[in-house]
PLY file of the C-alpha trace (Angstrom):
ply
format ascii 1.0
element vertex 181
property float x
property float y
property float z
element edge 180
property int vertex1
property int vertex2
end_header
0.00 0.00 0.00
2.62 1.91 0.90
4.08 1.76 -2.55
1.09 2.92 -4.50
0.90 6.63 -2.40
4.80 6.89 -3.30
3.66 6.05 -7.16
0.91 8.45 -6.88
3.32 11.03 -5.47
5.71 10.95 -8.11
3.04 11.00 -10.69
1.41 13.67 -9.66
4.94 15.88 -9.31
5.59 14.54 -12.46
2.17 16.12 -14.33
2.72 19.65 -11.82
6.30 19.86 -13.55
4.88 19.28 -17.19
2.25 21.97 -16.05
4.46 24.47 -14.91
5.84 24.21 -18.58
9.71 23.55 -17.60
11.49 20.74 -19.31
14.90 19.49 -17.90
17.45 16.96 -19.02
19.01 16.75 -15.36
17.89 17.49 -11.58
20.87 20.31 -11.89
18.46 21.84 -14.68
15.30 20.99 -12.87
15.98 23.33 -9.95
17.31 26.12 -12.02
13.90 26.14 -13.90
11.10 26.49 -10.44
12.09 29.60 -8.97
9.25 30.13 -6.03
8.67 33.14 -4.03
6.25 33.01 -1.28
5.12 36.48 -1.53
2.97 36.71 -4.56
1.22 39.64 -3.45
4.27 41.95 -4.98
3.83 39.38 -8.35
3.07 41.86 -11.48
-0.03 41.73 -12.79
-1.99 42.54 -15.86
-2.97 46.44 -15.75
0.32 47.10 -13.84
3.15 49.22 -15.15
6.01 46.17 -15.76
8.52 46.87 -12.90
11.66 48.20 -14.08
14.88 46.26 -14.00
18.69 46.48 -15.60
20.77 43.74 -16.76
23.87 42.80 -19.24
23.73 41.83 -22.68
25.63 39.06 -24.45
27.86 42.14 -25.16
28.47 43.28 -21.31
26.15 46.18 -22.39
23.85 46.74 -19.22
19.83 47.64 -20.32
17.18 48.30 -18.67
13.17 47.16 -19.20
12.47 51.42 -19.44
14.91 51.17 -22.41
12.33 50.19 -24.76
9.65 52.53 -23.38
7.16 53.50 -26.04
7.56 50.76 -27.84
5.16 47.54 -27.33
7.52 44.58 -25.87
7.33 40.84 -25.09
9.08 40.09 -22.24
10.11 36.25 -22.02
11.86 34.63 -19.76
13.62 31.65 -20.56
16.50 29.25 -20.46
18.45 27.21 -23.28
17.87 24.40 -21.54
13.87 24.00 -21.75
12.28 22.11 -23.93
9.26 24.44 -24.19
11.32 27.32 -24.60
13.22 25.62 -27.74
9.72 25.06 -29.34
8.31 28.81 -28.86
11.82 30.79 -29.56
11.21 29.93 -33.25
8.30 31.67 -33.48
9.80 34.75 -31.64
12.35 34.57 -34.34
9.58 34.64 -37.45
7.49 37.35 -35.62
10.54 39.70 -34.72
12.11 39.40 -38.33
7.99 40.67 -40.39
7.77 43.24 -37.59
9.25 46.01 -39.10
10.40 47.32 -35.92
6.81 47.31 -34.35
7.76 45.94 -31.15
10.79 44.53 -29.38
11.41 41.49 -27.65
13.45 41.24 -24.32
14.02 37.90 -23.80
15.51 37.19 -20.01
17.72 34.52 -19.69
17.90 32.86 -16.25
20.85 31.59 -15.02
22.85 30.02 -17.58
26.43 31.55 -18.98
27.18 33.73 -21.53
29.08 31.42 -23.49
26.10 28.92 -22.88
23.29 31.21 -24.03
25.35 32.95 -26.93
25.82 29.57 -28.47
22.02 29.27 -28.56
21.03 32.60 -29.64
23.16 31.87 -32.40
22.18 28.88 -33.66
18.11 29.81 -33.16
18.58 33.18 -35.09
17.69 35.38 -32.37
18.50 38.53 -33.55
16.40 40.50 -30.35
17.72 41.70 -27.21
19.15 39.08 -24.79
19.60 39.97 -21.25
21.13 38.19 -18.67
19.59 37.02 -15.23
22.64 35.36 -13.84
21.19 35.29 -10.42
17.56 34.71 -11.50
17.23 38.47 -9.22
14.84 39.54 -12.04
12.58 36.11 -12.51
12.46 35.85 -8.52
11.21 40.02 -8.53
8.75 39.16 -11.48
7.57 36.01 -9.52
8.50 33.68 -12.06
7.32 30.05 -11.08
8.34 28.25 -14.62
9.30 28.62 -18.30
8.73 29.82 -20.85
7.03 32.92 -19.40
5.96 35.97 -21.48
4.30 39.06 -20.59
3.13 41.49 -23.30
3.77 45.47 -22.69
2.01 48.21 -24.45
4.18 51.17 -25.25
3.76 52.86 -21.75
5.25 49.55 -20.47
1.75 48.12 -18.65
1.15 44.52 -19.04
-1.66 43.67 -21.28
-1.47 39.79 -21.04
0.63 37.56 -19.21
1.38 34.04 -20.49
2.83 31.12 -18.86
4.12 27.95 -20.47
4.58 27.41 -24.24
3.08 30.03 -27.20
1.95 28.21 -30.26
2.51 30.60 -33.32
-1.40 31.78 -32.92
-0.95 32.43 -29.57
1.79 35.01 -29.72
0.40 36.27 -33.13
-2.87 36.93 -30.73
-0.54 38.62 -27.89
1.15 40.86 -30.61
-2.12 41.98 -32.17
-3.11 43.22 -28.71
0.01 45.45 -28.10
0.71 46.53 -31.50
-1.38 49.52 -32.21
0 1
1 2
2 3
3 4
4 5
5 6
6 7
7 8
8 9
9 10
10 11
11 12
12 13
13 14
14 15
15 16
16 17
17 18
18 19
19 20
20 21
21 22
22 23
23 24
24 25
25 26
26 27
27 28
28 29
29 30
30 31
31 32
32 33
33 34
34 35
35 36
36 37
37 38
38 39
39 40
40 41
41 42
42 43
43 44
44 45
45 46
46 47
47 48
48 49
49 50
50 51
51 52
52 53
53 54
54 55
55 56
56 57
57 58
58 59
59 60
60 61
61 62
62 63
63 64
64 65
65 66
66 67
67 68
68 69
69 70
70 71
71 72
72 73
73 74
74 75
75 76
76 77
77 78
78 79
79 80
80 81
81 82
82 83
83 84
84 85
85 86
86 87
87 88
88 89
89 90
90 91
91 92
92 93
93 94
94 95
95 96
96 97
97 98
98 99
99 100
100 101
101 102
102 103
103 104
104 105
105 106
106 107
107 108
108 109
109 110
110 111
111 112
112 113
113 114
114 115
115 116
116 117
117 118
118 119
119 120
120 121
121 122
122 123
123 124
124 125
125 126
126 127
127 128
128 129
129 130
130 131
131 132
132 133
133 134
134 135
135 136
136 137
137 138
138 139
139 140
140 141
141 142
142 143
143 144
144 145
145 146
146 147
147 148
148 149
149 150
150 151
151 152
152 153
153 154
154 155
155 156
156 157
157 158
158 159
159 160
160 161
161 162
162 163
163 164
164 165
165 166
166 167
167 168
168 169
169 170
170 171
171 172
172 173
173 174
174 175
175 176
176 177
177 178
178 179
179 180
């Protein structure tokens, strides 16, 4: 009997990690992806002015979130590593490239190296601004709880629409359409 609640445990943390929308290859990986706060009263919310934070580039160039203001942004957050995040960033690539310069993407990388995520960026095409959360500081003050995670900005920087777990190509064409005016 005993055996069956342990099997029903590890299903059931094994369908809350699928849910959360972070895939891992090791337990190293796993952690890296669940950051959890326990205050979510501070966690940003749609109708909300997008707190403001600075971070480096690929290039060592620090930027900050108020950089882009009035200009629509997605903000992602993301890691090399996740399996949902490989299958979305593709998209991101299409939709940046036939924008036209009608919005940027910020796309947060959480702790992974610069060498690491460079290689990546490469190889995907991503031709958008890469930050880097080093010590997941930003995802932990956003209230990240998995990835992929995108929140859509208008040009005064409020969150219109807040997304968590994988976009499908109709899904961020949707959350464009809303900020782009």
């Amino acid at each position: 009997m005993r055996y069956k609640w342990i099997a029903v445990l590890v299903i059931v943390l094994i369908v809350a990690l699928a849910v959360m929308g972070c895939s891992s290859d090791t337990p190293e990986e796993a952690a890296l992806g669940l950051i959890v706060t326990d205050d979510s009263s501070s966690k940003p919310a749609e109708g909300q002015v997008a707190p403001d934070f600075r971070l480096e580039t690929l290039d060592g160039e620090a930027v900050a979130l108020s950089d882009f203001q009035g200009k629509p942004v997605m903000l992602n957050f993301w890691a090399s590593w996740c399996g949902p995040c490989q299958q979305e960033i593709p998209y991101m690539v299409e939709a940046y490239a036939d924008a036209d310069d009608q919005f940027e993407i910020v796309a947060v990388n959480i702790q992974e190296s610069t060498n690491t995520v460079r290689d990546f960026a490469d190889s995907a095409e991503m031709t958008f601004s890469i930050l880097l959360d080093d010590k997941a500081s930003v995802a932990t003050g956003y209230s990240i709880r998995g990835i992929p995670t995108s929140m859509f900005l208008d040009s005064d920087g409020v969150i219109v629409a807040i997304h968590e777990g994988t976009l499908t190509e109709a899904q961020l064409q949707s959350y464009l359409d809303m900020i782009i005016e």
